[in-house]
N, C-alpha and C positions, 0 to 999 in steps of 0.2 A: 718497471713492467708489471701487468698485473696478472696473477696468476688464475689460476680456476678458481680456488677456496674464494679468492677475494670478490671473485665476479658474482659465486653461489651465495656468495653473505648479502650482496650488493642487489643482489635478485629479489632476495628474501627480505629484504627492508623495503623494499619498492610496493612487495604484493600485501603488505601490510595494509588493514582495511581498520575503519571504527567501530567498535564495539561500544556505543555512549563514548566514554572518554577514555576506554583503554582501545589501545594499537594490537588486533591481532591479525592474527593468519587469516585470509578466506573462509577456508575449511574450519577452522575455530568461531570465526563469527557464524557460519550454517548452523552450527550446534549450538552453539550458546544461545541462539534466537530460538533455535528450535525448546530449546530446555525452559527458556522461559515461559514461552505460551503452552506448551504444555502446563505448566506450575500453574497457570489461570485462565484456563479453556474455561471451567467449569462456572468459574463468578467477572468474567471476560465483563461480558454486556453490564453487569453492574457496576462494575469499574466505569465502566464507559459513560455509564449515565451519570456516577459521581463526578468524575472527574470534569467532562463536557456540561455539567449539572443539565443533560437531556439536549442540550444544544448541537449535536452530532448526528440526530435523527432530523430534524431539519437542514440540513448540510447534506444531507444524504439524499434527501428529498430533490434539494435544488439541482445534483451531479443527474437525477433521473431525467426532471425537467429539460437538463440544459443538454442532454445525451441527444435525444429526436428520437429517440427507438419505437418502434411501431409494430403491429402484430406481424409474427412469420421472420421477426429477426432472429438473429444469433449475436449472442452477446459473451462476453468474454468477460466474469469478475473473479479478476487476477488479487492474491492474497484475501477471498471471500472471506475465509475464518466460519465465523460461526453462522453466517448467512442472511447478513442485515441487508446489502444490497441486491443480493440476488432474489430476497423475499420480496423487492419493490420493482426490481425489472420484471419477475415471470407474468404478473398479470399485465404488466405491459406487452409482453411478447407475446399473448396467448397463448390458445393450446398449440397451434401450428409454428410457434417460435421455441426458440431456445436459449437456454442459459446454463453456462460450464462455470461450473465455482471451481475455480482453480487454487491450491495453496500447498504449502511443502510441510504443514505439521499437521500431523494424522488426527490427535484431539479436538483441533479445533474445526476443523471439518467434521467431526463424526456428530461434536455438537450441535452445528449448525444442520447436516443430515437430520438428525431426529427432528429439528424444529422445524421444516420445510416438508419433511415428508406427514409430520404431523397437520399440519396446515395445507397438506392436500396439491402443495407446487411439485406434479409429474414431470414439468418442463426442466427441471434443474439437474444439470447431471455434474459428477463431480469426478473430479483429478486430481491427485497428487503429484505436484509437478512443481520445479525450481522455475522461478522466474526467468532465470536467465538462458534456459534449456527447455521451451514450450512443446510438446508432442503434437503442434498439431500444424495444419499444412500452411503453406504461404494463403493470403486472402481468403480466410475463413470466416472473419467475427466483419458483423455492422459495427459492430461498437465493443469496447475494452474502459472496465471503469478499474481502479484501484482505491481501497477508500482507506485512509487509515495504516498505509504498508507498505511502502514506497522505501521510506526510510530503514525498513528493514531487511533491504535488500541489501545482501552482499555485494554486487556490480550491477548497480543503478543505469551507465551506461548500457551496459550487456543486454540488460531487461528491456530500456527502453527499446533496443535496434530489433529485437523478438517482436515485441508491440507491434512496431510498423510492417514487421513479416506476415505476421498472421491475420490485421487489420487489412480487411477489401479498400479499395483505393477510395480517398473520397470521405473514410469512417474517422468517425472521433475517439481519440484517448481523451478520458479526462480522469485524472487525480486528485482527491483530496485527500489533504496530509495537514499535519498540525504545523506552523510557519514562523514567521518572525514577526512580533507586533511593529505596528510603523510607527506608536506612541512610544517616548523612553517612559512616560509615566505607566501606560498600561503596560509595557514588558515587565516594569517593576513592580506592580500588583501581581502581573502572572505567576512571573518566580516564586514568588511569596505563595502562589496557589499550591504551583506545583509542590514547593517543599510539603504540604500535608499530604500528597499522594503517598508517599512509602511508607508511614505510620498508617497513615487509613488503610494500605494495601495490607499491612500488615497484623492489622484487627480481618477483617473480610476474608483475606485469603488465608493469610497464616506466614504469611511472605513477603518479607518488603522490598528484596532484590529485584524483582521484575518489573517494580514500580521506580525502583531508581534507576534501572536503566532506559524507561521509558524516559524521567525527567532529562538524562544525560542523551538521548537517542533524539530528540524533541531539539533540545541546543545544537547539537552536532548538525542535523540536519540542513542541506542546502538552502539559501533563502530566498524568494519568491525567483526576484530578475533569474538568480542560477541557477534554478532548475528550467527555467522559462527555456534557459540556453541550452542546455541539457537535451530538451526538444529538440531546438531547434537542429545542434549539435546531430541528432541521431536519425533527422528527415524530415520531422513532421513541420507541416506548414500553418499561417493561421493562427500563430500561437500567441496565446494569452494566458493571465489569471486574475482571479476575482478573489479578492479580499475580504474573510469573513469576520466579523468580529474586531475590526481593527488589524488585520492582519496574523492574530492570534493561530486561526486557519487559512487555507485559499485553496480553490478549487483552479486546478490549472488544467488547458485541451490544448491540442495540437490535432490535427488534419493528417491524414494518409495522404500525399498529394495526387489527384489521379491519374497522371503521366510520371513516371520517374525520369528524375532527371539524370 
């Protein structure tokens, strides 16, 4: 027979989440994610341009194209950070549109705030807010982009079924996130990239941990077909993804369907 203790241990192994490659608590990976990007709010974007050596501003490009978004929308970019996407929807949405940079760590939004508000984008308002817990009402947003963040979600499923809440019927999610190469030859080049991330992170920033969690956060992550299912899994219709790079990245949509079923 099993007693309480055993059923409370049995609970507690269950809600164990990834952190890169160690197993913790929910509540431990919110902070541990959080302490990271705080550690490189500040040289984020250059990281970014090393690491993607610039190929991520293109990719970013293609999620706007492939959104439809048009003047007078509202747009939803969930995990903004420092406000790379949000800087390529506002002039798409015009003055009369909107865009909520949404994300749960206060540095990395405060940076991407001064660089938006310096660059003259009024349309972009901003939230601190868990992905999995959105403030904001059923059928809200034309469109929800995530570029780069997905994987850093504590409950990916959670997030998603938010997504489709706050997403008008009809509206597209799309995600880009770093993926699994479809070549064994190019995954084995990649690896090999990766290992110079947390030495470089660690000239630049001063920190190499946050660069090896990204290379262990990047493996962990689900791979194209699974998350495709993940959509599917959570409502959305339509669903696909596009392979960038040999699959190194992919940009994946799913549809708000407009009758629920």
């Amino acid at each position: 027979m099993t007693n309480s203790a055993d059923r409370h241990d049995a609970n507690a192994e269950e809600e164990k989440v990834s952190f890169g490659f160690e197993d913790v608590s929910p509540e431990e990976k919110t902070r541990k994610v959080g302490d990271v990007f705080k550690a490189v709010a500040g040289r984020y974007d250059v990281m970014n341009d090393l690491m993607s050596l610039g190929t991520h501003r293109i990719f970013k490009r293609m999620v706007l194209q492939m959104s439809g978004v048009r003047e007078g929308h509202r747009i939803l970019d969930l995990a903004g950070g420092t406000g790379d996407m949000s800087a390529l929807f506002a002039p798409a949405v015009g003055d009369q549109g909107q865009v909520v940079l949404t994300d749960l760590n206060r540095p990395m939004m405060q940076v991407g705030r001064n660089r938006l508000l310096d660059q003259g984008l009024a349309q972009v308002q901003f939230c601190q807010a868990p992905a999995e817990s959105l403030p904001f009402p059923d059928n809200s947003f034309d469109c929800a982009c995530i570029s780069f963040g997905i994987r850093n979600f504590t409950d990916k499923d959670r997030a998603l079924s938010e997504l489709l809440r706050v997403l008008k019927a009809g509206a597209p999610l799309l995600v880009l996130e770093f993926s699994q190469p479809t070549d064994p030859v190019l995954e084995t080049a990649y690896k090999a990239f990766q290992a110079l991330w947390p030495p470089v992170g660690k000239l630049l920033v001063g920190d190499a941990q946050p660069y090896q969690y990204l290379v262990e956060s990047i493996r962990m992550h689900p791979n194209q077909k699974t998350l495709k299912q993940m959509f599917d899994d959570a409502g959305f219709v339509d669903t696909d993804f596009y392979n960038l790079v040999g699959g190194i990245a992919a940009i994946h949509r799913g549809m708000k369907p407009h009758i629920a079923d």
